[in-house]
Biopython code that builds the backbone (N, CA, C, O; Angstrom):
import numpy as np
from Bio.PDB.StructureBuilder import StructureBuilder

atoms = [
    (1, "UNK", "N", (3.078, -24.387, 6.159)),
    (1, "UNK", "CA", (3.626, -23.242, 6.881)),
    (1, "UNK", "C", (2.935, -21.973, 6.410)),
    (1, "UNK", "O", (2.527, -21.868, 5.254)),
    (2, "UNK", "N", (2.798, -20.927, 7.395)),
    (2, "UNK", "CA", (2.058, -19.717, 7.172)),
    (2, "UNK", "C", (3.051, -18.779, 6.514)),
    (2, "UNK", "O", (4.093, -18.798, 7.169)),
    (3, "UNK", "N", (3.131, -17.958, 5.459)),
    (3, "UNK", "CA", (3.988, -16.764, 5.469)),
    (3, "UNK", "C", (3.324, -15.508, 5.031)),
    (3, "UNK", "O", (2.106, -15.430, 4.866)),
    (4, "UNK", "N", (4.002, -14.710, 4.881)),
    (4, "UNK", "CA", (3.048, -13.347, 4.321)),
    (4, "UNK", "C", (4.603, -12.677, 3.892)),
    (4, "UNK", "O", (5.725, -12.867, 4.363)),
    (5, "UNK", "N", (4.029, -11.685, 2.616)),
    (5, "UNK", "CA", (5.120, -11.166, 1.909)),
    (5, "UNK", "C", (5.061, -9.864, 2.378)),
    (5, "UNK", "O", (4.031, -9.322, 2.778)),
    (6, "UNK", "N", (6.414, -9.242, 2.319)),
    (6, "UNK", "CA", (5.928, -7.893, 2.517)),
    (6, "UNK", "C", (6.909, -7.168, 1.480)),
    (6, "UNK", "O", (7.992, -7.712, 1.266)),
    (7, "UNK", "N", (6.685, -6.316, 1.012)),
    (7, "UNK", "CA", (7.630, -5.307, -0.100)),
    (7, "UNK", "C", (7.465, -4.188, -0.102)),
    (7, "UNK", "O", (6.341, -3.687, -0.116)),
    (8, "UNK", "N", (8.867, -3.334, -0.085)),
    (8, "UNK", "CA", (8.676, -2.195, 0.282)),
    (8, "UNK", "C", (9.276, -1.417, -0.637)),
    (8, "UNK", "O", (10.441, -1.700, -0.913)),
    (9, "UNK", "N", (8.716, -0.413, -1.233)),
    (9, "UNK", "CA", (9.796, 0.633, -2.188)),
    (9, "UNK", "C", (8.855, 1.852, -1.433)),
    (9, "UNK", "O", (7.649, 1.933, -1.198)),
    (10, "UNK", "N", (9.914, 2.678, -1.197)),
    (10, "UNK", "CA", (10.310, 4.273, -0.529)),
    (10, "UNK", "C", (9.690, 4.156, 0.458)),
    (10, "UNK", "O", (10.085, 3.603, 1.484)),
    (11, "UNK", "N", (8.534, 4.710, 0.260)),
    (11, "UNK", "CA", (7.185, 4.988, 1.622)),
    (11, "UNK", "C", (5.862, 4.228, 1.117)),
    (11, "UNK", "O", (4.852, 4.689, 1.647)),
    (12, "UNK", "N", (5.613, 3.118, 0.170)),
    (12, "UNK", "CA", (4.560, 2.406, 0.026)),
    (12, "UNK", "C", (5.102, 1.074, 0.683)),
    (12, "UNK", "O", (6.303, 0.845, 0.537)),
    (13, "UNK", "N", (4.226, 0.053, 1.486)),
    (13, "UNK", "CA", (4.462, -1.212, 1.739)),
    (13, "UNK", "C", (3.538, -2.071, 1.622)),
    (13, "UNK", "O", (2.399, -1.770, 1.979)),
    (14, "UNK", "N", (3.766, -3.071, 1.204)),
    (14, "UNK", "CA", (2.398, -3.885, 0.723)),
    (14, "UNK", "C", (2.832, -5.294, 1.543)),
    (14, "UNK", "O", (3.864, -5.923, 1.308)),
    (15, "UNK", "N", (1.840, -5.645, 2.535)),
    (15, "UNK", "CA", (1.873, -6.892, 3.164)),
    (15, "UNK", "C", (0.817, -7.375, 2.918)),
    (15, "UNK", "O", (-0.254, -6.795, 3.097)),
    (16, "UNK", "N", (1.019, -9.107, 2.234)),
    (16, "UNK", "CA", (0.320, -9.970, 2.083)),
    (16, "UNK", "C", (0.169, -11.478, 2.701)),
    (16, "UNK", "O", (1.245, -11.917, 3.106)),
    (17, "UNK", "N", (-0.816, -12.259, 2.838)),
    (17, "UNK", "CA", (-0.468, -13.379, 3.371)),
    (17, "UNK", "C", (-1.852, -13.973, 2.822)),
    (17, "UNK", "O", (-2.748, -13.237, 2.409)),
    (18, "UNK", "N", (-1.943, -15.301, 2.851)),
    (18, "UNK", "CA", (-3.213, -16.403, 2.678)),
    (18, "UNK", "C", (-3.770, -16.482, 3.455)),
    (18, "UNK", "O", (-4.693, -17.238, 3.153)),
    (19, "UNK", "N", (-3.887, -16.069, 4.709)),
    (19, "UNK", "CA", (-4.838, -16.462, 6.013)),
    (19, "UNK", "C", (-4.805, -14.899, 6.569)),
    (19, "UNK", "O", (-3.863, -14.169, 6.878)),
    (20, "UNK", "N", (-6.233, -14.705, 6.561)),
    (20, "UNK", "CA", (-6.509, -12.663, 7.106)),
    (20, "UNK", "C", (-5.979, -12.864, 8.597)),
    (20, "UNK", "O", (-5.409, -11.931, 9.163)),
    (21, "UNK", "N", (-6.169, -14.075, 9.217)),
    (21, "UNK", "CA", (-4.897, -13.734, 10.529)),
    (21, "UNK", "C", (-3.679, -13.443, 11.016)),
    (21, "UNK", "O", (-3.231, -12.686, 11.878)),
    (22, "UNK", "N", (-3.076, -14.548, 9.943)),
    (22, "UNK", "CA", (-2.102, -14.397, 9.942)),
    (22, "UNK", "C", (-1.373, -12.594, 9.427)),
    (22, "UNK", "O", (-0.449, -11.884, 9.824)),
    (23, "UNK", "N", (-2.407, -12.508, 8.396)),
    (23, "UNK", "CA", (-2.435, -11.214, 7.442)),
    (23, "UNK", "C", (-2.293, -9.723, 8.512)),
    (23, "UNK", "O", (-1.618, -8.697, 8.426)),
    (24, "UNK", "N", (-3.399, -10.287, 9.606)),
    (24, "UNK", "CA", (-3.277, -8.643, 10.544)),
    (24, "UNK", "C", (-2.601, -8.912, 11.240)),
    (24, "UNK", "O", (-2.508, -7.928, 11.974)),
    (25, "UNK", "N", (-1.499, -10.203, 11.837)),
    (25, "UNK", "CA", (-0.765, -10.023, 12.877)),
    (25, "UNK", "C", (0.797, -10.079, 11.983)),
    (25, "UNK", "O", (1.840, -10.131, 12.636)),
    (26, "UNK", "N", (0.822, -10.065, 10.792)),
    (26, "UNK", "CA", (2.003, -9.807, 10.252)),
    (26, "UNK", "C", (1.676, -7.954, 9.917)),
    (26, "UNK", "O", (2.578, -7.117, 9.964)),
    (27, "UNK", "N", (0.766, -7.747, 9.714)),
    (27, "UNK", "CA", (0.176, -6.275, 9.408)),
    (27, "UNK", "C", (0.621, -5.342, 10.703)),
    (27, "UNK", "O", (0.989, -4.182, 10.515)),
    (28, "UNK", "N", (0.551, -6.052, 12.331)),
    (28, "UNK", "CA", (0.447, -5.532, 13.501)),
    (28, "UNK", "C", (1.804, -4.981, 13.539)),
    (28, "UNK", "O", (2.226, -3.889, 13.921)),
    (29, "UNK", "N", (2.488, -6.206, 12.954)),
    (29, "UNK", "CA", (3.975, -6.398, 13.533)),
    (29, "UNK", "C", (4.771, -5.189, 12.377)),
    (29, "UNK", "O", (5.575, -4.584, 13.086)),
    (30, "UNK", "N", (4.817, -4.874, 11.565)),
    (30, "UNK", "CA", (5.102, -4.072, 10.746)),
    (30, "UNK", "C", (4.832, -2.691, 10.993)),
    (30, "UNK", "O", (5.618, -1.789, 10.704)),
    (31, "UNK", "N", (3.707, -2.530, 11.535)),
    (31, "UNK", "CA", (3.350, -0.882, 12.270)),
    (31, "UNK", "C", (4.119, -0.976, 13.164)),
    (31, "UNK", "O", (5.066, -0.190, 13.160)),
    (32, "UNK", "N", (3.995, -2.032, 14.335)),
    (32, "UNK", "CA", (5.300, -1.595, 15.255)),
    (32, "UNK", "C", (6.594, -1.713, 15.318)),
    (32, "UNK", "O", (7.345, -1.221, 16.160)),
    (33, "UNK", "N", (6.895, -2.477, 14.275)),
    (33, "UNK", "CA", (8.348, -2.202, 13.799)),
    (33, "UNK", "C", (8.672, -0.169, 13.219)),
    (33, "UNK", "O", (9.643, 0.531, 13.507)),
    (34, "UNK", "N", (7.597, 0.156, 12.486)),
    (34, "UNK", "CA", (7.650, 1.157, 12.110)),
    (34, "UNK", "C", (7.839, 2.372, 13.181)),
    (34, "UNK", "O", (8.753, 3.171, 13.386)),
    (35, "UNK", "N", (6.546, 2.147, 13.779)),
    (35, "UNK", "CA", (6.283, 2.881, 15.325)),
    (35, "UNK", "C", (8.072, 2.684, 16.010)),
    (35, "UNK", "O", (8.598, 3.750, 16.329)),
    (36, "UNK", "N", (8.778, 1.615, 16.177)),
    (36, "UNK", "CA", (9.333, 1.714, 17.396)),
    (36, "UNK", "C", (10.871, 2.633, 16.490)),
    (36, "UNK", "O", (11.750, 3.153, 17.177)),
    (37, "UNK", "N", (10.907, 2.658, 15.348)),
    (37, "UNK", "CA", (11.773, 3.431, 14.474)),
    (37, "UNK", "C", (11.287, 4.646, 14.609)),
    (37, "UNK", "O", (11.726, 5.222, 13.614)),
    (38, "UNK", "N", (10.667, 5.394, 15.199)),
    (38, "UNK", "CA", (9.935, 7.164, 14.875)),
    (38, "UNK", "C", (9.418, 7.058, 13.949)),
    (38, "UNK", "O", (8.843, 8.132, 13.775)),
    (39, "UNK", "N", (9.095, 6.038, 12.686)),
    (39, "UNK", "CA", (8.280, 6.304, 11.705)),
    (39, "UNK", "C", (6.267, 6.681, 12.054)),
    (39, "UNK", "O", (5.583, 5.890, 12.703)),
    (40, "UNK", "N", (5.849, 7.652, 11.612)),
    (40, "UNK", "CA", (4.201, 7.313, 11.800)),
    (40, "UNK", "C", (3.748, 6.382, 10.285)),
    (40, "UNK", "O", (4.527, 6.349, 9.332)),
    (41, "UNK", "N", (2.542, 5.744, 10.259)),
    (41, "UNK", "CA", (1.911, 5.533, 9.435)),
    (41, "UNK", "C", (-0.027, 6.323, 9.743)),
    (41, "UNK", "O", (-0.758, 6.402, 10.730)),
    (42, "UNK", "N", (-0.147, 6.749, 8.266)),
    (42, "UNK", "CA", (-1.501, 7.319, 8.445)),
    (42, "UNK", "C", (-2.458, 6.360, 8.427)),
    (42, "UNK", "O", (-2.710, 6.329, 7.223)),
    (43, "UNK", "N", (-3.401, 5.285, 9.106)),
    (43, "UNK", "CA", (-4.279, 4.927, 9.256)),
    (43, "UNK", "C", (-4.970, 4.322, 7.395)),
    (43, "UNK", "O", (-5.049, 3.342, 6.654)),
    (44, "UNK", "N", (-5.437, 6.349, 7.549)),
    (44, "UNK", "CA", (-6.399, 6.366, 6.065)),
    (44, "UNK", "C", (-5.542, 5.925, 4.740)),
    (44, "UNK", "O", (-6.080, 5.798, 3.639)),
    (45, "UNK", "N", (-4.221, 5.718, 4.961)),
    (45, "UNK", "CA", (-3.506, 5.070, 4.183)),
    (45, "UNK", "C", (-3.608, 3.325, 4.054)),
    (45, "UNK", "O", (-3.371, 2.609, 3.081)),
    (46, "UNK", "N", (-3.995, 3.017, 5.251)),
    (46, "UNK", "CA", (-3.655, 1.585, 5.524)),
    (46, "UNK", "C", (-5.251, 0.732, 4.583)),
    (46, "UNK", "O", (-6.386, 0.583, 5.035)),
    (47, "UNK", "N", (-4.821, 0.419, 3.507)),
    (47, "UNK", "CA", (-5.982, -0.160, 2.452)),
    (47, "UNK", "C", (-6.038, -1.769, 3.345)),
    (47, "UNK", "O", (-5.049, -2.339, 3.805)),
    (48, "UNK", "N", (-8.008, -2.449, 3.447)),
    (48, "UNK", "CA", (-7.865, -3.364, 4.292)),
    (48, "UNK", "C", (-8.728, -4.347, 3.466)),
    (48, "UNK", "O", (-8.866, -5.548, 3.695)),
    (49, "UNK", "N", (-9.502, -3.347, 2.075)),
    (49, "UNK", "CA", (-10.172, -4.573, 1.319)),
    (49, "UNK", "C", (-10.205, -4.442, -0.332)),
    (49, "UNK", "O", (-10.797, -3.426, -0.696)),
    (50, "UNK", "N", (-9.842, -5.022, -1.084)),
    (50, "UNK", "CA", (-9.688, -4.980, -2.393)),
    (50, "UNK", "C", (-10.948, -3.900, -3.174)),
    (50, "UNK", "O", (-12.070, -3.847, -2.671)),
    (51, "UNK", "N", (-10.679, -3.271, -4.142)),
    (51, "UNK", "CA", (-9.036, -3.220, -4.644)),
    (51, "UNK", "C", (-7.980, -2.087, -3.557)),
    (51, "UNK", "O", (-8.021, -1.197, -2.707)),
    (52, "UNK", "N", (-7.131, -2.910, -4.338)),
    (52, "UNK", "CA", (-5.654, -2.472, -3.914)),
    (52, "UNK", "C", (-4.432, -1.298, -4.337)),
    (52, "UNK", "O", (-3.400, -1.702, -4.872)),
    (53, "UNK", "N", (-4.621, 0.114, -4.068)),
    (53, "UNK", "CA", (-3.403, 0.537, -5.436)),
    (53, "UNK", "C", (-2.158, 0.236, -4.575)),
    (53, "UNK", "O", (-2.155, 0.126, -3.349)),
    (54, "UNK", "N", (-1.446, 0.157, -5.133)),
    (54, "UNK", "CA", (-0.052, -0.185, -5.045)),
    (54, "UNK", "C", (1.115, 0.143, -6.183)),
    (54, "UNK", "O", (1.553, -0.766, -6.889)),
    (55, "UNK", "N", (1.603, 1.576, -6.313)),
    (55, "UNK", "CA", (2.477, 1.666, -6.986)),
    (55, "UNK", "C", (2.025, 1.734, -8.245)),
    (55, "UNK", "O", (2.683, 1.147, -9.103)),
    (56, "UNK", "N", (0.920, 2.394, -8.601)),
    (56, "UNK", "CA", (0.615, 2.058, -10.036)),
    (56, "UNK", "C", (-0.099, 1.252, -10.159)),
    (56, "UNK", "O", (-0.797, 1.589, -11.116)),
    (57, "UNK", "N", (-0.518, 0.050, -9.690)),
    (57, "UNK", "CA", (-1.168, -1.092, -10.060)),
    (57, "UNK", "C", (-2.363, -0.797, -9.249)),
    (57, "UNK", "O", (-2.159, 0.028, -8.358)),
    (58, "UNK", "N", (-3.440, -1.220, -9.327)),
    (58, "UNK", "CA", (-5.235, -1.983, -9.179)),
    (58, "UNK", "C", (-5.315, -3.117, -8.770)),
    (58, "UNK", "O", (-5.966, -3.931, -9.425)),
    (59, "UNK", "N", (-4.665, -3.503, -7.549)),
    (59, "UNK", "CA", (-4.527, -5.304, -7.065)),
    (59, "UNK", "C", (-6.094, -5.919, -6.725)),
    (59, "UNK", "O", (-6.839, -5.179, -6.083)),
    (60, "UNK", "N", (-6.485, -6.956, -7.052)),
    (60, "UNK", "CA", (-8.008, -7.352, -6.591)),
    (60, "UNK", "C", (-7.286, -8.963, -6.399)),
    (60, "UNK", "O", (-6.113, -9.228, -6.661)),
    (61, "UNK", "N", (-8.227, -9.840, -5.923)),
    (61, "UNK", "CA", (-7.773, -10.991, -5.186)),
    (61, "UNK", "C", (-7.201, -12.164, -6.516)),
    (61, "UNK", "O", (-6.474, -13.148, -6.377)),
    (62, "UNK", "N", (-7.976, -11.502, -8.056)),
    (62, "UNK", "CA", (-7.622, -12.645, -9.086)),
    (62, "UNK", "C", (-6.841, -11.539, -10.038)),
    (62, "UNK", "O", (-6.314, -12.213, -10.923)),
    (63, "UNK", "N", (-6.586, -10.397, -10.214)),
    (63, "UNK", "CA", (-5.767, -9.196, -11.066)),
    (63, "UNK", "C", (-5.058, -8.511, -10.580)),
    (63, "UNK", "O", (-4.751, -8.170, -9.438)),
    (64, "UNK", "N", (-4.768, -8.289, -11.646)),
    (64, "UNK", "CA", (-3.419, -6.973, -11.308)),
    (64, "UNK", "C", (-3.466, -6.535, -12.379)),
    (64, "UNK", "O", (-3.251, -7.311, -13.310)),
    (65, "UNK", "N", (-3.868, -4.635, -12.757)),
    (65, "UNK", "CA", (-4.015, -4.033, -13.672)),
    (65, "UNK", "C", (-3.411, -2.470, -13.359)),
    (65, "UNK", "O", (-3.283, -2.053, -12.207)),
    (66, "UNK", "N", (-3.149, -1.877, -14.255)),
    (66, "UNK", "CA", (-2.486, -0.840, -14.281)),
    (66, "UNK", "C", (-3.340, -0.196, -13.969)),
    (66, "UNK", "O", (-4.434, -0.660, -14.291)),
    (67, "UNK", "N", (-3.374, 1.511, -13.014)),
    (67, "UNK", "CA", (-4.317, 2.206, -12.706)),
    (67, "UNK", "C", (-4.623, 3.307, -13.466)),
    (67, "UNK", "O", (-3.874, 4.188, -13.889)),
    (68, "UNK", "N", (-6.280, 3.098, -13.641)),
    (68, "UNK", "CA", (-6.012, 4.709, -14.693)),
    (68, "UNK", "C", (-5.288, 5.757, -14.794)),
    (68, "UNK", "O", (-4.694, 6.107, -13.774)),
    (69, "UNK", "N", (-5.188, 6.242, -15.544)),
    (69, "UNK", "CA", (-4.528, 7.649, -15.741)),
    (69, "UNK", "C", (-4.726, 8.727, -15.214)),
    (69, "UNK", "O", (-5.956, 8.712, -15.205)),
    (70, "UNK", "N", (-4.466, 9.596, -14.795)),
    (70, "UNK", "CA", (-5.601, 10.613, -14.281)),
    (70, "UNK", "C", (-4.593, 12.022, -15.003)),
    (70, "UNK", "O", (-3.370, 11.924, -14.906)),
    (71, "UNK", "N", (-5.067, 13.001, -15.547)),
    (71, "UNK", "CA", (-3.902, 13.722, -16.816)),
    (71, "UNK", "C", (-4.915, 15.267, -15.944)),
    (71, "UNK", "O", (-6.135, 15.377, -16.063)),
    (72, "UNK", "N", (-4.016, 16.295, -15.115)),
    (72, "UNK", "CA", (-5.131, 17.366, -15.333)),
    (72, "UNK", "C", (-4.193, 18.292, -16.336)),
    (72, "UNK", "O", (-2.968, 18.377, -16.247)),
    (73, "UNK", "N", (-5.147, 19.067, -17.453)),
    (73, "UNK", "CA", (-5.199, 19.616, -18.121)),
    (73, "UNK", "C", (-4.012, 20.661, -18.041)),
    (73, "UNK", "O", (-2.932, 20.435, -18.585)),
    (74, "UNK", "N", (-4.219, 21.568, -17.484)),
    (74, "UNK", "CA", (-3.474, 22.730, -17.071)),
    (74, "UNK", "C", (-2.915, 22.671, -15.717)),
    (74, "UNK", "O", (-3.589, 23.028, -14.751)),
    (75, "UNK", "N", (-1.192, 22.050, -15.549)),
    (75, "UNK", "CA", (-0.979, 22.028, -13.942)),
    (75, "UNK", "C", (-0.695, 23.534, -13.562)),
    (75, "UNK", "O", (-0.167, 24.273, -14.393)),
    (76, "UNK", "N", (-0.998, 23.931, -12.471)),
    (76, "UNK", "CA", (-0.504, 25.336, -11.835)),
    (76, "UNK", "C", (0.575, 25.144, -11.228)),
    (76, "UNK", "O", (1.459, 25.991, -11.352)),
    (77, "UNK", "N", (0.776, 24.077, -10.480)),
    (77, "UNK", "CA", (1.649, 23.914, -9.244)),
    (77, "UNK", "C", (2.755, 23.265, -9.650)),
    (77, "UNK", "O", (2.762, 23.351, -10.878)),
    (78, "UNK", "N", (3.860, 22.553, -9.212)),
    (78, "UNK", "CA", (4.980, 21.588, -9.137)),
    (78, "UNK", "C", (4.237, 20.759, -8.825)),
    (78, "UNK", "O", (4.031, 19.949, -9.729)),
    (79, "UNK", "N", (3.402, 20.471, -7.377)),
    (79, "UNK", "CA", (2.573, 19.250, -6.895)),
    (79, "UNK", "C", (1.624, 18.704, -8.071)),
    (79, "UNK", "O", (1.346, 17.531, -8.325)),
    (80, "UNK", "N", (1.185, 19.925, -8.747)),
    (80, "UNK", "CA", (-0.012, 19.275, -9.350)),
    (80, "UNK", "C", (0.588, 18.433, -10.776)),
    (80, "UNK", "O", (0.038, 17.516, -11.386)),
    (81, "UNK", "N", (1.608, 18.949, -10.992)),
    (81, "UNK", "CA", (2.670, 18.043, -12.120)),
    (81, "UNK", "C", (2.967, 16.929, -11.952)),
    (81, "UNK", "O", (2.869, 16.014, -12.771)),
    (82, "UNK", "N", (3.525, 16.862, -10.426)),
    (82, "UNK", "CA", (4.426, 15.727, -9.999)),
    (82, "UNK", "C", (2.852, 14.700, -10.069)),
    (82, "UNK", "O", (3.071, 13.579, -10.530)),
    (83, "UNK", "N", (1.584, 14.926, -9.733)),
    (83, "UNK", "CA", (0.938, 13.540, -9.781)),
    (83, "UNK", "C", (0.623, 13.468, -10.961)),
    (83, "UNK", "O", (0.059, 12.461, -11.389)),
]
sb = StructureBuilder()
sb.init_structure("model")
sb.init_model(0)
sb.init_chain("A")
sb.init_seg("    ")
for serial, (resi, resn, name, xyz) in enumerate(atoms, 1):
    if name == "N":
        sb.init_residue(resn, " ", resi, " ")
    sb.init_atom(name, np.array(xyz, "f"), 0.0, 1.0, " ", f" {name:<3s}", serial, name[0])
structure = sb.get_structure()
């Protein structure tokens, strides 16, 4: 049997499956579930080849590693804190 996972925390979603067909028509079905809710999704968001971030993590087809750090020095902003 074919399945594909999908998991969602807030506004990141990560859909997976073993077969890239199955993969974009479970991928299809999820935008238009989204779409038919008023949700948009941005495109340049939609990651289609490894690696993967996801929440912190660096997904590649055999790992899963934590993603660098990225520290700027002096924040000015609230935004520039919050990343």
């Amino acid at each position: 049997a074919t399945n594909a996972i999908i998991v969602h925390y807030m506004d990141d979603i990560l859909v997976c499956a073993a077969e890239q067909g199955y993969l974009d028509w479970a991928l299809s079905e999820v935008i238009s579930a989204l779409k038919r809710s008023g949700m948009e999704i941005q495109s340049s968001k939609v990651q289609r080849q490894a690696p993967w971030d996801y929440l912190g993590m660096r997904i590649r087809e055999q790992t899963i590693v934590p993603q660098p750090i990225k520290l700027i020095a002096d924040p000015k902003t609230l935004q520039e804190t919050q990343q």
